[in-house]
C-alpha positions in Angstrom: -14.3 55.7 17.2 -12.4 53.6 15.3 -14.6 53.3 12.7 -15.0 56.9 12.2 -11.3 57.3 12.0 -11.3 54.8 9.1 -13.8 56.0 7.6 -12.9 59.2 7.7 -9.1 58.5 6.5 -10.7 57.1 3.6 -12.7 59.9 2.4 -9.8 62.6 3.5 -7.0 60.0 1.5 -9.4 59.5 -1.7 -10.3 63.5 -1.9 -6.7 64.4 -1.2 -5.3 62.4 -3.9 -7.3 64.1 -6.3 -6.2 67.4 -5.2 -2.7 66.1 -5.5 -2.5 64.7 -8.6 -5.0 67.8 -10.4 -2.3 70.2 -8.8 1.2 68.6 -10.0 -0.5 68.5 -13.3 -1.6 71.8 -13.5 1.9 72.7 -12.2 3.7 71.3 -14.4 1.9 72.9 -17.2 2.0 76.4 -15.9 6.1 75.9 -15.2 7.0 74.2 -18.2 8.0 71.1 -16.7 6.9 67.4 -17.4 4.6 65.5 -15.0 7.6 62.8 -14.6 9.7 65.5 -12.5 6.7 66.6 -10.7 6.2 63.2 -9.7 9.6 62.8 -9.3 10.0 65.5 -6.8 6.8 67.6 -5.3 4.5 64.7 -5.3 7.4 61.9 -3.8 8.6 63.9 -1.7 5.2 64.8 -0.1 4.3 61.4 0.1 7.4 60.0 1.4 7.0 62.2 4.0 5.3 59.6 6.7 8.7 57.4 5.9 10.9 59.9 6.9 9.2 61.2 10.2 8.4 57.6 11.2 12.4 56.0 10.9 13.4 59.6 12.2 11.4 59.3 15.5 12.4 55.4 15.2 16.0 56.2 15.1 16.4 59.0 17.9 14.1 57.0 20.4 16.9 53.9 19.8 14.9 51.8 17.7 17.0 52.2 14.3 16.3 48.5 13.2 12.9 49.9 12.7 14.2 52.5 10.8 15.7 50.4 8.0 12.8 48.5 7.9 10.3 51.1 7.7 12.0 52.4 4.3 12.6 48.3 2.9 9.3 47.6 3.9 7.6 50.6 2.4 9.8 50.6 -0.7 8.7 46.4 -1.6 4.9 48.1 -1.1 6.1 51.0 -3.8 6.7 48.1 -6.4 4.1 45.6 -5.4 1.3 46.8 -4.0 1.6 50.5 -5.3 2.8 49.2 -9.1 0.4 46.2 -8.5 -3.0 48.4 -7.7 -1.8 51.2 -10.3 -1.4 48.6 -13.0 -4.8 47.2 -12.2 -6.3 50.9 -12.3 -3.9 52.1 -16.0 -5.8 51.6 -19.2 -3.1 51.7 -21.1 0.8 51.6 -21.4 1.7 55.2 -21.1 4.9 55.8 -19.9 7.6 58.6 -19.5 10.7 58.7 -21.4 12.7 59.7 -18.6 12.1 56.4 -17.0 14.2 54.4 -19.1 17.6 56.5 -17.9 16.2 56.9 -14.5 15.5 53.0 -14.2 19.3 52.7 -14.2 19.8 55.3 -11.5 17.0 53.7 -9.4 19.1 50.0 -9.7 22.5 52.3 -8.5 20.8 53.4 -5.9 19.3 50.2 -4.4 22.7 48.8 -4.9 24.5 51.6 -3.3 22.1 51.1 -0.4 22.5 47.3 -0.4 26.2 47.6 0.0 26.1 49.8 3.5 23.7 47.8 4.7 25.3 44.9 4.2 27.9 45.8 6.3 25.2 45.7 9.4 25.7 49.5 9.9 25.4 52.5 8.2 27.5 55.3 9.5 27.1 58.9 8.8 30.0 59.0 5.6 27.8 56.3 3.9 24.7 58.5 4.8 26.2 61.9 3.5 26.6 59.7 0.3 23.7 58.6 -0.1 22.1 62.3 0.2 25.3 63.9 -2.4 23.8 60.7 -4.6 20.1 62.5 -4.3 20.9 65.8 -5.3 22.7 65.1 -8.2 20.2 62.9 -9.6 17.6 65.5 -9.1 19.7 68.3 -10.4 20.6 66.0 -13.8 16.8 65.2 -13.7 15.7 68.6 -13.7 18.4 69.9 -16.1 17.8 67.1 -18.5 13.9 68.0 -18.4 14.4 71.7 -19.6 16.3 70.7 -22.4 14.5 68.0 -23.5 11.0 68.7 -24.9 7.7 67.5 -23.3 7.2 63.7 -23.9 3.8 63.6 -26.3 2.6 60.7 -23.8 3.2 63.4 -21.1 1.3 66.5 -22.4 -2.5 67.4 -21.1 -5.3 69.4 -21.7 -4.7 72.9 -20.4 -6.7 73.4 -17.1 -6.7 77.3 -17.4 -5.9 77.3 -13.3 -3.4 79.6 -12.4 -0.3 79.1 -10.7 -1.3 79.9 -7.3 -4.5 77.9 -7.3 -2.4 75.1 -8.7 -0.2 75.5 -5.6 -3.1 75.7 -3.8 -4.4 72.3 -4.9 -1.7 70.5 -4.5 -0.6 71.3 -1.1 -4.3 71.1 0.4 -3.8 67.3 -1.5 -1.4 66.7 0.6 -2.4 67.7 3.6 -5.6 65.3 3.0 -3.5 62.7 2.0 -1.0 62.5 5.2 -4.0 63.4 7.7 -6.3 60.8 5.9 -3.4 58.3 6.0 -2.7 58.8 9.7 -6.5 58.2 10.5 -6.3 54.9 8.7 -3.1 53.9 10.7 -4.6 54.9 13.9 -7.7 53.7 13.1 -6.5 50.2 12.0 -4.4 49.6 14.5 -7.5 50.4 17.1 -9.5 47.9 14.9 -6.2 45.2 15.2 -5.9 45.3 19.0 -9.7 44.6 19.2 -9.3 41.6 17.3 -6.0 40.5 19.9 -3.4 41.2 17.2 0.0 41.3 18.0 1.9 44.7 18.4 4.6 43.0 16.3 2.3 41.9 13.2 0.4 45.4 13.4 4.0 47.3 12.7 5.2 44.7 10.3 2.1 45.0 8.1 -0.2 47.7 9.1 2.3 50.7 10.1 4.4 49.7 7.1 1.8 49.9 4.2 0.1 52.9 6.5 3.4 54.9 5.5 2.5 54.3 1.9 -0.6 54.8 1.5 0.2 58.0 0.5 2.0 56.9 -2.6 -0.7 54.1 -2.9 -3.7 57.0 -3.2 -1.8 59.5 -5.4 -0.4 56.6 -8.1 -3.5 54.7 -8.2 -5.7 57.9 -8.7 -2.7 59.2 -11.7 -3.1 56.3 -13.3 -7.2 56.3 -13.3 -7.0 59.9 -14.5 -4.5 58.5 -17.2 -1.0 60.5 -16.3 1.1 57.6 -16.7 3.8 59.9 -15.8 2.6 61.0 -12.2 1.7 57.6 -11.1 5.6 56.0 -12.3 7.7 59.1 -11.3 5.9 58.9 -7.7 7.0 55.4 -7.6 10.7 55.8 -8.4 11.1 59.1 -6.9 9.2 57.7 -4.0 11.7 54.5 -3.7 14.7 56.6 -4.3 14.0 59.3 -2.0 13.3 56.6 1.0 16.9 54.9 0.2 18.6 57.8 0.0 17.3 60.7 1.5 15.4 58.8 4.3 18.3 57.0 5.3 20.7 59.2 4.3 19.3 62.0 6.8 18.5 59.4 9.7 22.0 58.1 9.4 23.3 61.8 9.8 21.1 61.9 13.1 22.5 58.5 14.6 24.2 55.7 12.7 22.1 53.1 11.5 22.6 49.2 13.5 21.4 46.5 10.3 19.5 43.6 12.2 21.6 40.1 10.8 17.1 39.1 9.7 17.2 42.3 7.3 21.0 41.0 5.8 19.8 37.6 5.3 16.4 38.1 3.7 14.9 41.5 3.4 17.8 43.0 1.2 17.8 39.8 -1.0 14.0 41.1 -1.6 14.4 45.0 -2.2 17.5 43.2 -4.7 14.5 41.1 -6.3 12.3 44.1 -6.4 14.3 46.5 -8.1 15.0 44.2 -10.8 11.4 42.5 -11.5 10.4 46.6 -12.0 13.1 47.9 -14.4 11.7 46.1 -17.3 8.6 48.3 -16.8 10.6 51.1 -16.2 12.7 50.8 -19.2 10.0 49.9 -21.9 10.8 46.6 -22.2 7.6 45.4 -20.9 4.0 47.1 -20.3 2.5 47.0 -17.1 -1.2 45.7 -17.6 -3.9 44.6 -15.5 -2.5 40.7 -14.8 1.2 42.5 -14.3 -0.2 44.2 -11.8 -2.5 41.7 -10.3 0.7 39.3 -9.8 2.4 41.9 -8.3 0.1 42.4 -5.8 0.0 38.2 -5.0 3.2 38.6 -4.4 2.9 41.3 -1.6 0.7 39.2 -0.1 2.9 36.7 0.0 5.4 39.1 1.4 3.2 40.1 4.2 2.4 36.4 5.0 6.0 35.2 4.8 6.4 38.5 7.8 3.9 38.1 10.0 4.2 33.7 10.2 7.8 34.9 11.0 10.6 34.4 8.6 12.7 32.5 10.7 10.1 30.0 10.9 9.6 29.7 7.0 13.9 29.7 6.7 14.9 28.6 9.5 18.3 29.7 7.7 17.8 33.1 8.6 17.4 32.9 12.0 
C-alpha cells in the first residue's frame, strides 16, 4: 500500500502543479495583474497551506516546539532545496522586478521573527505583529502592482481561457497538489518505519520537506515552463507567509515555547539563509544550474547535520 500511495502522490503532485501554475498565469492575465503577486499570494498561500495546519494541530495538541520548527525547517527547504531544484530546472535568469524591493521586506521579516524567537517565546502581541506586518506588505504589494506596468520578463502568450476556467485550474491544482503531497508523506513515512527508522528522523526530515513539497512541485514546474516570476514569488511569499502568518496565527491560538536547540543553531541558519538568497532576489546574482546545485548540497548537509543530531556535531548547543 505504501507504494501505491507514493506512487500515486507523485502523479497527483506532478499533474497538480501543472494545473497550478497554467491557472495563476492565466489569472493573472485575465485580472491585469503580474504573475509575481499571484505567486506572491494565490499560489503561496495555497501551498503554505500543509505549514499552517500542521504547526496549528502541533501547537493546540501542546507540542509548539514542533511548531517553530515546522515553519524554520520548511522555510531553509524554500531557499535550498526549492531555490536549489528550481535553479537546476530555469533556463535562464528571468526574474521579477518586484523582487528587488520585496527582498528587503523578506530580510525584515526574518529578522522581525528572529527577534521574538530569540526571546524563547513568542506571545500573542509579537504574533498580532507579525500578522499587521503581512497585511501591509501584501496591501503595498498589490497597490504597487496596479500602478506599476507589467514587467516585460513577466508578460505571456494569451491562453484565450476564461476567468472561470482559469479559477477552475488553479484550484483543482491545488487540490492535486496538497492530496498528492499528503500521499507522499503518508506513504514515505510507511516506507521509513519498514526500514526501522526513527519517529524522530522521519519528522525532522520527511514530515518537514513533506510540508513543502507543495512549493517544491509548483516552483520547479514555473520555472520549466519559464515564468521566472511564479517560481520566485512562491518562494518569498511562501517564506514570508510561514514567518508571519503561520506563526503569527498559531501564536494567537497558544503562545509559542522556543526550544534553547532552535536559539542556538536553527535561527543562526534561517539568519544564513535569508542572506545567501537576497543576492538572487535583488539582481545582484543569477541563479543558474551550479547555484542551484550547491544549494541543494547544502540541504543535504542540513538534513545530515539533523538527523546525526546537532548536539552531537556542536556539542555547544546542547
Amino acid at each position: 500500500m505504501m507504494y501505491v500511495e507514493l506512487a500515486a502522490g507523485f502523479v497527483l503532485l506532478l499533474a497538480g502543479a501543472e494545473f497550478l501554475v497554467r491557472g495563476a498565469v492565466a489569472l493573472s492575465r485575465r485580472l491585469g495583474i503580474s504573475e509575481f503577486v499571484i505567486g506572491l499570494t494565490v499560489v503561496a498561500f495555497g501551498t503554505s497551506a500543509p505549514e499552517l495546519v500542521v504547526s496549528l494541530d502541533a501547537a493546540l495538541t501542546g507540542a509548539g516546539a514542533m511548531a517553530v520548527g515546522n515553519v524554520i525547517g520548511s522555510n531553509v527547504a524554500n531557499v535550498l532545496l526549492i531555490m536549489g531544484a528550481s535553479g537546476l530546472a530555469m533556463s535562464g535568469g528571468e526574474r521579477a522586478d518586484a523582487l528587488k524591493r520585496d527582498s528587503v521586506v523578506l530580510t525584515f521579516s526574518t529578522l522581525l521573527f528572529v527577534v521574538f524567537a530569540w526571546q524563547g517565546r513568542i506571545d500573542r502581541l509579537g504574533a498580532f505583529a507579525l500578522l499587521v506586518v503581512y497585511a501591509v506588505f501584501i496591501i503595498m504589494s498589490y497597490w504597487r502592482d496596479n500602478r506599476a506596468a507589467q514587467a516585460p520578463g513577466d508578460t505571456v502568450p494569451e491562453t484565450g481561457a476564461r476567468l472561470g476556467r482559469a479559477w477552475i485550474e488553479l484550484l483543482a491544482g491545488l487540490v492535486g497538489v496538497l492530496i498528492g503531497s499528503h500521499l507522499l508523506v503518508d506513504g514515505g513515512v510507511a516506507l521509513a518505519r519498514g526500514f526501522g527508522v526513527s519517529e524522530e528522523v522521519i519528522g525532522l526530515t520527511l514530515i518537514a520537506i513533506g510540508t513543502s513539497l507543495p512549493e517544491l512541485a509548483a516552483s520547479v514546474m514555473a520555472a520549466i515552463r519559464g515564468h521566472a516570476g511564479v517560481a520566485l514569488g512562491n518562494v518569498v511569499g511562501s517564506n514570508m507567509f510561514n514567518l508571519l502568518v503561520v506563526i503569527g496565527a498559531v501564536g494567537l491560538a497558544t503562545p509559542l515555547l522556543v526550544p534553547q536547540q532552535i536559539v542556538r543553531f536553527d535561527l543562526w541558519i534561517l539568519l544564513l539563509v535569508t542572506a545567501v538568497v537576497v543576492p538572487y532576489l535583488s539582481g545582484m546574482r543569477n541563479l543558474g544550474r551550479v547555484d542551484g546545485a550547491v544549494m541543494i548540497a547544502c540541504y543535504g548537509l542540513y538534513v545530515a547535520v539533523q538527523i546525526i543530531g546537532v548536539g552531537n556535531v556542536l556539542p555547544i548547543v546542547k
